[in-house]
FIMARRO-983528 format. One record per residue: chain; z, y, x of N, C-alpha, C in turn. Coordinates in nm, 4 decimals. Example, Ala and Ser with C-alpha at 12.3 -4.5 7.8 and 13.67 -1.06 7.14 Angstrom:
REM residues 2
A;0.7800;-0.5690;1.3190;0.7800;-0.4500;1.2300;0.7800;-0.3300;1.3200
A;0.7080;-0.2250;1.2850;0.7140;-0.1060;1.3670;0.7870;0.0030;1.2900
***
This chain:
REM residues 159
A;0.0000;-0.1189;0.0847;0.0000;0.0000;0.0000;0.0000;0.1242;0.0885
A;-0.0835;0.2073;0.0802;-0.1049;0.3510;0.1307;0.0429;0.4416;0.1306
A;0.0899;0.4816;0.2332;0.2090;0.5539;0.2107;0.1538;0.7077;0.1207
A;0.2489;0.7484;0.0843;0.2330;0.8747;-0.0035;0.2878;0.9880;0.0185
A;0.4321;0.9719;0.0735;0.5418;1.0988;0.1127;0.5238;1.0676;0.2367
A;0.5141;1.1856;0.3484;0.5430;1.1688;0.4259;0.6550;1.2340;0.4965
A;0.6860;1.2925;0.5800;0.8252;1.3354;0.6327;0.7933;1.4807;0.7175
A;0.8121;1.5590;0.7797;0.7581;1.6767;0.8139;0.7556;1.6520;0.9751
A;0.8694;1.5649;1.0284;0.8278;1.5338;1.1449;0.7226;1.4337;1.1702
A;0.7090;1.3528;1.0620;0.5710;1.2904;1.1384;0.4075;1.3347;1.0699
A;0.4513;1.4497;0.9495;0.3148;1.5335;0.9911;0.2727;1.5984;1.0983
A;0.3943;1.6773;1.1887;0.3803;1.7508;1.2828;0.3136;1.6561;1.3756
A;0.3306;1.5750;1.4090;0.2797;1.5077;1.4715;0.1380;1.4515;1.4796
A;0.1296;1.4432;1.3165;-0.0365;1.3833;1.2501;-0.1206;1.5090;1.3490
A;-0.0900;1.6188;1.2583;-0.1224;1.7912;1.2586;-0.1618;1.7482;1.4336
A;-0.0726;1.7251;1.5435;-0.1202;1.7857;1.6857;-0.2569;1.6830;1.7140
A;-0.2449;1.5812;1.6714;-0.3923;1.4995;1.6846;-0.4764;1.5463;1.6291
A;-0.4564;1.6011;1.4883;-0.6237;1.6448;1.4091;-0.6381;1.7655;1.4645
A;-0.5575;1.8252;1.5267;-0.5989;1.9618;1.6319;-0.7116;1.9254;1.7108
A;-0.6221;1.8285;1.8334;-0.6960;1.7941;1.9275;-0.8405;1.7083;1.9237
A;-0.8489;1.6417;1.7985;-0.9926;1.6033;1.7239;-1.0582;1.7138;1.6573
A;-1.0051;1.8351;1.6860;-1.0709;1.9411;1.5941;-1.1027;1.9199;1.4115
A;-1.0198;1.8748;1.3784;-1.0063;1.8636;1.2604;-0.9764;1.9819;1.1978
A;-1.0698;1.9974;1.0896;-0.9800;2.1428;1.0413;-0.8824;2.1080;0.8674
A;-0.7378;2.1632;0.9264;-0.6760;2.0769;0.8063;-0.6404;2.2271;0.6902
A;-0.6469;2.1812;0.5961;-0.6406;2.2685;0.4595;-0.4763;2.2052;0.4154
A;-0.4376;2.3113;0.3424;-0.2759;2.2939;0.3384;-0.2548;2.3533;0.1733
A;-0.2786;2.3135;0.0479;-0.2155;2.4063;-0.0852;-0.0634;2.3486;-0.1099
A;-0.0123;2.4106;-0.2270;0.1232;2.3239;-0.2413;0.0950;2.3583;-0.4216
A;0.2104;2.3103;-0.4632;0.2597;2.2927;-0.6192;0.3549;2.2033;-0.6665
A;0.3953;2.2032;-0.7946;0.4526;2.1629;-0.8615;0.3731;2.0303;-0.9155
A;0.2388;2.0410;-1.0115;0.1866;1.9147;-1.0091;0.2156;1.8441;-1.0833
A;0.3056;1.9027;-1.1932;0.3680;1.8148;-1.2975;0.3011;1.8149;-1.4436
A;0.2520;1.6953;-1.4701;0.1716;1.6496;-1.5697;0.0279;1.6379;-1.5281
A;0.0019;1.5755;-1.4094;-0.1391;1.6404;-1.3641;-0.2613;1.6100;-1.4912
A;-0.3223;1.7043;-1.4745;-0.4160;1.7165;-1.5626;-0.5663;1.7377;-1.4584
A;-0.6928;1.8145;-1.5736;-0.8278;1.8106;-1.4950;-0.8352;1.9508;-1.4350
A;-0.7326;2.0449;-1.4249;-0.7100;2.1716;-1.3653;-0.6786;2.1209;-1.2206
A;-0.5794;2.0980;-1.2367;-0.5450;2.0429;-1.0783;-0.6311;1.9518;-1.0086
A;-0.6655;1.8848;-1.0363;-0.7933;1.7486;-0.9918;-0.8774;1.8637;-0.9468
A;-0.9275;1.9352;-1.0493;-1.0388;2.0024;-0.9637;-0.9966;2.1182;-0.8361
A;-0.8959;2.1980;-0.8838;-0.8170;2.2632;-0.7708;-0.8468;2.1954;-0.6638
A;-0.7568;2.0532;-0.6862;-0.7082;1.9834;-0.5239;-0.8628;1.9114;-0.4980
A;-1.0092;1.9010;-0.5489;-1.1185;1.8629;-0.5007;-1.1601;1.9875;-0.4143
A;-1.1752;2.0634;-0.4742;-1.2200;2.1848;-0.3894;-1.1447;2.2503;-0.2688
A;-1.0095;2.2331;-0.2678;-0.9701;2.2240;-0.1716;-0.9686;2.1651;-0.0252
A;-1.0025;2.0293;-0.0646;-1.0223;1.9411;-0.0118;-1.1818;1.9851;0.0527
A;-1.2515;2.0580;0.0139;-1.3920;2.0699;0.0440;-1.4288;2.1862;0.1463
A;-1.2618;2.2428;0.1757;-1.2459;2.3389;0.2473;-1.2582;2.2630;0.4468
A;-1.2182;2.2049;0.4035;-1.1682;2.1461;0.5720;-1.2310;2.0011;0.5570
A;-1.1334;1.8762;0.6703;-1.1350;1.7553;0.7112;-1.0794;1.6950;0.6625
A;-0.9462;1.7548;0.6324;-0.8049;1.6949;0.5915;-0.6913;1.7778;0.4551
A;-0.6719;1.7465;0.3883;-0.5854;1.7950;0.3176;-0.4496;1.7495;0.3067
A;-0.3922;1.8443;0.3039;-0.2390;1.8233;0.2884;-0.1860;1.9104;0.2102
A;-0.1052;1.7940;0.0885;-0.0453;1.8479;0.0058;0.0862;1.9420;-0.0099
A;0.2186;1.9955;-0.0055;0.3084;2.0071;-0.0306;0.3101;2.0472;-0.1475
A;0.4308;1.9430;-0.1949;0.5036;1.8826;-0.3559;0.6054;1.9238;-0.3801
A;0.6352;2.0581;-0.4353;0.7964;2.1086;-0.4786;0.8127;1.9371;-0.5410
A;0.9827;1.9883;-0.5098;1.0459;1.8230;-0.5384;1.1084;1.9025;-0.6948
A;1.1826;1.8019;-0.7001;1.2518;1.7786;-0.8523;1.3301;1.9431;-0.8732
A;1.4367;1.9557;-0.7718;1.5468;2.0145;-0.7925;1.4701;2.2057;-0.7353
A;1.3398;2.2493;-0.7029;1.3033;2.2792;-0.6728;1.1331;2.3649;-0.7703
A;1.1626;2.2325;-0.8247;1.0583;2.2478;-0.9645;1.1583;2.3160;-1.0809
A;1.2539;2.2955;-1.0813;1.4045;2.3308;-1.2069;1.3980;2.4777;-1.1751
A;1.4299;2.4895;-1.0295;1.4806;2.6651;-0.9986;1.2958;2.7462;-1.0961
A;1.2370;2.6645;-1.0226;1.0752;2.7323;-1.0733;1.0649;2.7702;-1.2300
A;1.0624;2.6492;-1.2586;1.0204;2.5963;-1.3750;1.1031;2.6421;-1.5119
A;1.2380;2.5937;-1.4382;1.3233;2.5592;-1.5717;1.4005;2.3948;-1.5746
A;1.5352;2.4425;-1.6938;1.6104;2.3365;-1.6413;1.5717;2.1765;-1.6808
A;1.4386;2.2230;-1.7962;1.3656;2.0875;-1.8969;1.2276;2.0373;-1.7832
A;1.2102;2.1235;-1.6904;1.1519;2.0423;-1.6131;1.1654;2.0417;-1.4679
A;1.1152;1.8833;-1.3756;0.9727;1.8391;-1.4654;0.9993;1.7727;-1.5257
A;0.8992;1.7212;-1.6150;0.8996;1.6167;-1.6570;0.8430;1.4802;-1.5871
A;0.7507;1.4447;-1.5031;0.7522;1.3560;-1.4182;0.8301;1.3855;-1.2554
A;0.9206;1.2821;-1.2512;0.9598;1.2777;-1.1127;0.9185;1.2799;-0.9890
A;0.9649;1.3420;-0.9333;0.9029;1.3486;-0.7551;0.8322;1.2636;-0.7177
A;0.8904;1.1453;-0.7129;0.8025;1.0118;-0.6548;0.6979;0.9565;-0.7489
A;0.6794;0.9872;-0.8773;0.5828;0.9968;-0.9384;0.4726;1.0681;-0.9561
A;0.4817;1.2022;-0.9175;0.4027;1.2826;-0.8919;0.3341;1.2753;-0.7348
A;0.4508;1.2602;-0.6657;0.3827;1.2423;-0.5083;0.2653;1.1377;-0.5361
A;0.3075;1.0148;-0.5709;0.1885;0.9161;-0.5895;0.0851;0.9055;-0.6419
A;0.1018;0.9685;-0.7586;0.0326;0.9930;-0.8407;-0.1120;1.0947;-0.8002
A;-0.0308;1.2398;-0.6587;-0.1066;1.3085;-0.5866;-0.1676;1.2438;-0.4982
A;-0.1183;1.1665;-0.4443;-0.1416;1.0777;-0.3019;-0.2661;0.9844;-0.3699
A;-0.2446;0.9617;-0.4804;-0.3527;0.8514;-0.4921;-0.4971;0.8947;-0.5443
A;-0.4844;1.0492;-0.5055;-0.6537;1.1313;-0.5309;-0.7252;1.0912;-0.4366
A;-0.8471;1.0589;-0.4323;-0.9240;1.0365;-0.2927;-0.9211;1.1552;-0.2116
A;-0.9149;1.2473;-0.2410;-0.9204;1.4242;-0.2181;-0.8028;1.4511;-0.0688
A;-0.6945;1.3465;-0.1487;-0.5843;1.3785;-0.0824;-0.5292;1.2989;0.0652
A;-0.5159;1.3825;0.1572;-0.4969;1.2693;0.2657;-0.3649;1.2535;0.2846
A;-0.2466;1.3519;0.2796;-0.0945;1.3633;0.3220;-0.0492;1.4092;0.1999
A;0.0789;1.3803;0.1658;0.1405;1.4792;0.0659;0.2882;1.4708;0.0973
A;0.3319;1.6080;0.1140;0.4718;1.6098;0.1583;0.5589;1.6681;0.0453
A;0.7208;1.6291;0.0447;0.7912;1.6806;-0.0529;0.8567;1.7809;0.0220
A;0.9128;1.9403;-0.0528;0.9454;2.0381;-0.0040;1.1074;2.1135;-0.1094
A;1.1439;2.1054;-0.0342;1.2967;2.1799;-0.1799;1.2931;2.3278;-0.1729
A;1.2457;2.3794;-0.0968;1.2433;2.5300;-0.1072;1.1711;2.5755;-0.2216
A;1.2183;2.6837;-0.2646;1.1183;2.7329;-0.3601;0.9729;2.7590;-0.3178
A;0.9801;2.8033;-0.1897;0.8270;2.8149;-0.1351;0.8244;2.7500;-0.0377
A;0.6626;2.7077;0.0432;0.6218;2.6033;0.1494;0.6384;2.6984;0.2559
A;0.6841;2.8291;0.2934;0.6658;2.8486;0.3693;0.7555;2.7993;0.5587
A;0.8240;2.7520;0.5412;0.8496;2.6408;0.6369;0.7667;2.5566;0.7159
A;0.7198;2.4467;0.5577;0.6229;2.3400;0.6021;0.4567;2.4055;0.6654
A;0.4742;2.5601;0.6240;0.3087;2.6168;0.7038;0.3647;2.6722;0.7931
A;0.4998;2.7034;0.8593;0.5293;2.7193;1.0039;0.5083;2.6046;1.0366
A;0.5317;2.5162;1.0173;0.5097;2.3653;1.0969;0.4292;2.3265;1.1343
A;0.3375;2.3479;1.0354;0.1903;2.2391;0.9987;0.0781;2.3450;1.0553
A;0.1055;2.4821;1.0639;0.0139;2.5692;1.1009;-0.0949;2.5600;1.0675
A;-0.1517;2.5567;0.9035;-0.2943;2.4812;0.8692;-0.3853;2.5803;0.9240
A;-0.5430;2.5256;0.9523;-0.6505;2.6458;0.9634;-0.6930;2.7181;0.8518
A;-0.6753;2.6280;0.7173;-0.6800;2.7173;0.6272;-0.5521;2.6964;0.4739
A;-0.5253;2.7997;0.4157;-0.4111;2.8389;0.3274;-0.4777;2.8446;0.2074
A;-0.4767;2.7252;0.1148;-0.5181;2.7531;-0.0261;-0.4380;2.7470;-0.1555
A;-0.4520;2.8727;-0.2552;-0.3675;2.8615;-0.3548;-0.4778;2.9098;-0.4820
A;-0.4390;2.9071;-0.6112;-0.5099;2.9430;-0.6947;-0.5386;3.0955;-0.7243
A;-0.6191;3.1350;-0.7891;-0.6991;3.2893;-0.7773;-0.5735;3.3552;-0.8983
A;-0.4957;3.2916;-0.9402;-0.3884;3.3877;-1.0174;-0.3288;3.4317;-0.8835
A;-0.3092;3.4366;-0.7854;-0.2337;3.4877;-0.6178;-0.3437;3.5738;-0.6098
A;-0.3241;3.6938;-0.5753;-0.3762;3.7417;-0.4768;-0.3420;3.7382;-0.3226
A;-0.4427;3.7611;-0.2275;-0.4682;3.6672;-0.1178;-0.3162;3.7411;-0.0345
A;-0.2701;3.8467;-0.0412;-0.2055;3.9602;0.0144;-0.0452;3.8769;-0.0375
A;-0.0542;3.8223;-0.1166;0.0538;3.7610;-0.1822;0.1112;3.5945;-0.1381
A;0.0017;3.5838;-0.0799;-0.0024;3.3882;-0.0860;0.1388;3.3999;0.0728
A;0.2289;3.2700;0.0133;0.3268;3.2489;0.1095;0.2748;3.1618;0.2459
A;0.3252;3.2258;0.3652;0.2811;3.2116;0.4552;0.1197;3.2814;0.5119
A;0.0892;3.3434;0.4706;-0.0724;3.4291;0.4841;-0.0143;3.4870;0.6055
A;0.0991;3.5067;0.6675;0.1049;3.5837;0.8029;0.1400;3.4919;0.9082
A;0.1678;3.3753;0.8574;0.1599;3.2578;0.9608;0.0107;3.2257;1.0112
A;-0.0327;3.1384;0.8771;-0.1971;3.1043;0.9082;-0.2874;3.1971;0.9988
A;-0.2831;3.3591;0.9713;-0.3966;3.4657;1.0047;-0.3335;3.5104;1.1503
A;-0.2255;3.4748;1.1472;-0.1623;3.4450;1.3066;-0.1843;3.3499;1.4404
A;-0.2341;3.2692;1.3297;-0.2940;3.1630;1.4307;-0.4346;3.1212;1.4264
A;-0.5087;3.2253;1.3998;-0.6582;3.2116;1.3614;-0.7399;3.1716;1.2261
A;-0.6354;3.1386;1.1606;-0.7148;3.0337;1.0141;-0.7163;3.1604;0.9473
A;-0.7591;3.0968;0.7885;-0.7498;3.1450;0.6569;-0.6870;3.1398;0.5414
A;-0.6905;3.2474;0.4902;-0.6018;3.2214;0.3595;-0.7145;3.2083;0.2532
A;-0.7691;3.1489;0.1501;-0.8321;3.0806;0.0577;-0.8043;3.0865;-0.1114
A;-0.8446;3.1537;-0.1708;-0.7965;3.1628;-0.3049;-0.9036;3.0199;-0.4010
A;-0.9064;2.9748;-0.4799;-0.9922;2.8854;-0.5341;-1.0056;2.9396;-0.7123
A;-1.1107;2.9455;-0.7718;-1.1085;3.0135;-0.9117;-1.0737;2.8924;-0.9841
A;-1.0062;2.9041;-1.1400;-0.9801;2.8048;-1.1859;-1.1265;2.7735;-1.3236
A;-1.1724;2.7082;-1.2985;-1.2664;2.6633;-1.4324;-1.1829;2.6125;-1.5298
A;-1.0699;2.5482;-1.5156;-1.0408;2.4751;-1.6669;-0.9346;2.5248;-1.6244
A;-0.8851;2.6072;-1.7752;-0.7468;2.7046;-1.7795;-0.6344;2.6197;-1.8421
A;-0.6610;2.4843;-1.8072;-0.5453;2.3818;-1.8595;-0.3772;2.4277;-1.7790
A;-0.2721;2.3738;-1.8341;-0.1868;2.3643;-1.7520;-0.0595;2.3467;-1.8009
A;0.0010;2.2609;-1.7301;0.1047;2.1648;-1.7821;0.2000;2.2388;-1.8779
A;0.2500;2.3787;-1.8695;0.2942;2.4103;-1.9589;0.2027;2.4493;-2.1066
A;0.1028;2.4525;-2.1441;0.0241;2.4400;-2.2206;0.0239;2.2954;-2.2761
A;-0.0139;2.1928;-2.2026;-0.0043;2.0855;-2.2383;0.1520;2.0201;-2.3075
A;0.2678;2.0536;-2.2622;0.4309;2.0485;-2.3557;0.3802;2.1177;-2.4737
A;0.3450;2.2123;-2.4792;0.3736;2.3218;-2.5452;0.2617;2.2272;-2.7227
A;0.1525;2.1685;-2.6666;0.0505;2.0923;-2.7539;0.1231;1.9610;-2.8040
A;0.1856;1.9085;-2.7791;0.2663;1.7647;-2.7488;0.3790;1.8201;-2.8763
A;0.4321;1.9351;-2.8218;0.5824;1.9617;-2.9230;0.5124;2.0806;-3.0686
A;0.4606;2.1273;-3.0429;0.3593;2.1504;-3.1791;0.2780;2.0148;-3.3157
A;0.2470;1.9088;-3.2369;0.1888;1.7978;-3.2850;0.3230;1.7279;-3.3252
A;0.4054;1.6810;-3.2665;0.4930;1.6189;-3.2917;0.6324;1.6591;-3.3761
A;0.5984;1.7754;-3.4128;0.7581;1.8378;-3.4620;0.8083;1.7992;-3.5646
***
């Protein structure tokens, strides 16, 4: 079975080889909960940025501060896998901070992608990445799905 989470010290590590292979690695993060065909396409195009993609996965307790105290509704290790098992996706790491910006001191991607609701001036870590030569990357959304939309359809139908 394909591992799914990985650990931040042994991305760092992945990260200094796909350097030295000149790999260029793409880095978004999220929450990810309920994945739907918004995100699929997000994390394809992302993926179309570079060699390699790497995920970071607000975890459970991390998604609550975000989110709220009703979610998520799928669990960490369900969602990691669930991410992990996109063809799109090569790494996916879990993160408790409210933001990745840690895991993009670490990982130092060449390029920084988040969705076009960010402006680029806004995206966490944009002074790490443009520090070390890469990019920061906005992606437009075609399908305005999204998991809170999707509760929101579920508890309307069902009430």
């Amino acid at each position: 079975m394909k591992k799914y989470i990985y650990r931040l010290d042994e991305l760092v590590q992945i990260r200094k080889e796909l350097k030295r292979e000149n790999k260029k690695v793409v880095f978004t993060n999220g929450c990810f909960d309920i994945l739907h065909a918004g995100h699929v396409d997000y994390i394809e195009k992302a993926k179309e940025m570079g060699d390699v993609l790497i995920v970071g996965l607000n975890s459970d307790s991390s998604v609550k501060r975000i989110k709220g105290e009703k979610r998520p509704i799928v669990p960490e290790n369900e969602r990691a896998f669930i991410i992990a098992s996109l063809k799109s996706v090569d790494f996916v790491i879990l993160f408790d901070e409210d933001t990745p910006y840690e895991l993009i001191k670490s990982l130092a991607p060449d390029i920084l992608v988040k969705g076009d609701d960010w402006s680029i001036e806004n995206v966490v870590g944009k002074d790490i990445v443009e520090k070390n030569g890469g990019e920061v990357k906005t992606i437009k959304f075609v399908n305005f799905q999204s998991t809170t939309n999707i509760i929101k359809t579920i508890q309307e139908r069902y009430k």
